[in-house]
Phi, psi and omega in degrees: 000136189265166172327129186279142214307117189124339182296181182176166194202167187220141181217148215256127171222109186045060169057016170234145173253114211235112181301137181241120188272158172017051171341322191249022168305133164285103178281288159264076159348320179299329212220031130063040170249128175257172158322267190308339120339289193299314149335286215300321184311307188262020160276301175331326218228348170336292180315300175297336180293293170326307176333308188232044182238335200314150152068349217268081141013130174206123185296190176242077161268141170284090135277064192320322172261023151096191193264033180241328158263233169249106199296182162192142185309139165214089204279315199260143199294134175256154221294338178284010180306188167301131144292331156304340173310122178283142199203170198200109189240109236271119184289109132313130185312355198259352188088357201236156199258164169215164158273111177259173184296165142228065200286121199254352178202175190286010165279337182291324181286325179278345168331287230298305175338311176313288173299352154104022174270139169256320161255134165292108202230112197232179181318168165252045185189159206232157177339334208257002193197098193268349227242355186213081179322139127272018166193137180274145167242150179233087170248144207252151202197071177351103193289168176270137220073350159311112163318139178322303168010282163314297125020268180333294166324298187285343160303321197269340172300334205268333160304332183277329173318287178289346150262354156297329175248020153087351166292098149291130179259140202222094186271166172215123138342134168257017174085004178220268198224017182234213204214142179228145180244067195287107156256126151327151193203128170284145140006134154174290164292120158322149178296331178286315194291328197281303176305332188280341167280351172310305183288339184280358184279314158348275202277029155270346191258359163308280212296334174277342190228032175318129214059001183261302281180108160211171188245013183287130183291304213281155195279306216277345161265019171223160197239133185090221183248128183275130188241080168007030203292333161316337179306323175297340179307183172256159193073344150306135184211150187210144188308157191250152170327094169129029183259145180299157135260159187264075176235151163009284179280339176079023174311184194222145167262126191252092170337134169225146167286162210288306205310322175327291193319298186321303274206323185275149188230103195299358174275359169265017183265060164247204208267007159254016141222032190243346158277342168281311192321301164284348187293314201279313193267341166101198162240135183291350183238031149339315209243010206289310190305014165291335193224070182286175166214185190232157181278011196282335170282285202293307172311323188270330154282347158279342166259011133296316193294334160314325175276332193274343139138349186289113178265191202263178252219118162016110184260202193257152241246002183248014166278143184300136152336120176250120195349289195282005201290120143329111196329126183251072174233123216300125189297323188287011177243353182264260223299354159302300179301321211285316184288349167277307165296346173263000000 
């Protein structure tokens, strides 16, 4: 039952003290988890959580009503926030900038909760260098009716890829129906340089795994698991580890060790179990800030496939035109139009 209107509670955290409004909001109904749940949950798991939050730009999606309602974004910090809030201020593809979050320790986390945020979704790049990612991301993504199964397969392709070209890959669930793949970078490639080695990574694991694995922008054109490469762009952003997702069940986008992947099921990883999960077993992605890597093997494979003639690849539709960028019209309506003219 949630709380009655008006309650709050302060809770003494990482040397602050941060008030939680109505503790006893339900945010998921299916499985009886309140507002106050979802705390005890990113305090419990504060480190690991913190781990791939630290220094991180972050947007805010909101759910003020728990997953039955409708979230909505809040890339900028408002000016009446706390002043210990840690912030960072972040250039858009559009030229105009924001202040974003940093949650850097669990007072910042229970900050952002209060506010009705459930998963983190923060940048691939940290305060001191906003301008140069440290991490590539590989997010995989089920075309509909493809078995997890699958998923799984092609998770495990995209591990032979990124170690064939000197790269680790660090997997996760992504708490809904894909896989995610996190590599450490070293700091160095532009945000465009880092998606172009995405996509050249992309259409190798195409090429290796056809018809399982595809890098096609377009919906009506792919077959299997679709493999994100835009996620690398800027301003893209994907939950980050160990984050609540906000579905039903409270699912975890959940770290895993590679022998995990054949074998895991991402409902069983939520949030009333992935803290036992880490108190006895660890975080399998501990060490990732360990293993940086440089992008030059996946660049030399994007500049074979340039020569042999594959150019670059669709961006997301609020982005500026790019000189080699493909027409971005939906391929059955350019041969629609193209047969009206004809």
């Amino acid at each position: 039952m949630a709380a009655p209107k008006g309650q709050h509670i302060i809770i003494e955290v990482a040397g602050r003290e941060v008030r939680v409004s109505n503790p006893g909001k339900v945010f998921f109904p299916e499985v009886g988890l309140t507002k106050m749940d979802l705390v005890d949950y990113y305090l419990e798991c504060e480190q690991a959580v913190v781990r791939h939050l630290r220094d991180r730009p972050t947007v805010m999606k909101r759910w003020v009503d728990g997953v039955q309602g409708e979230p909505f974004f809040q890339k900028r910090v408002p000016d009446s926030a706390p002043d210990w809030l840690e912030t960072a201020t972040v250039t858009f593809p559009s030229g105009r900038h924001a202040r974003e979050l940093l949650p850097n320790d669990g007072a910042h986390l229970v900050w952002g909760v209060n506010l009705g945020v459930i998963d983190w979704n923060p940048w691939p790049v940290r305060r001191h260098d906003l301008d140069h990612p440290d991490e590539l991301r590989v997010d995989l993504d089920p075309s509909p009716g493809v078995p997890f199964a699958e998923v799984r397969a092609v998770a495990l392709g995209v591990r032979e890829v990124l170690e064939a070209h000197g790269l680790r890959g660090f997997p996760k669930t992504s708490g809904s129906r894909g896989v995610h793949v996190y590599v450490r970078i070293e700091p160095r490639e532009s945000f465009e340089e880092v998606r172009r080695a995405a996509l050249a990574l992309a259409r190798e694991v195409e090429r290796r795994m056809p018809g399982r694995a595809t890098s096609r922008w377009w919906k009506e054109e792919r077959k299997g698991v679709f493999i994100d490469y835009n996620q690398n762009a800027r301003d893209r952003t994907v939950a980050s580890a160990y984050s609540v997702r906000a579905v039903p069940d409270a699912r975890v986008s959940c770290p895993l060790e590679w022998d995990e992947v054949p074998d895991v099921e991402p409902a069983d990883l939520r949030m009333q179990t992935v803290p036992e999960r880490l108190r006895e077993r660890g975080d399998p992605s501990a060490s990732i800030d360990e293993h940086p890597g440089r992008l030059d093997g996946l660049l030399e494979l994007a500049a074979r496939d340039e020569r042999d003639g594959l150019g670059d690849a669709p961006w997301p539709p609020h982005f500026r035109k790019r000189k080699n960028e493909p027409s971005r019209v939906q391929p059955s309506r350019a041969r629609s139009a193209q047969g009206k003219k004809s």
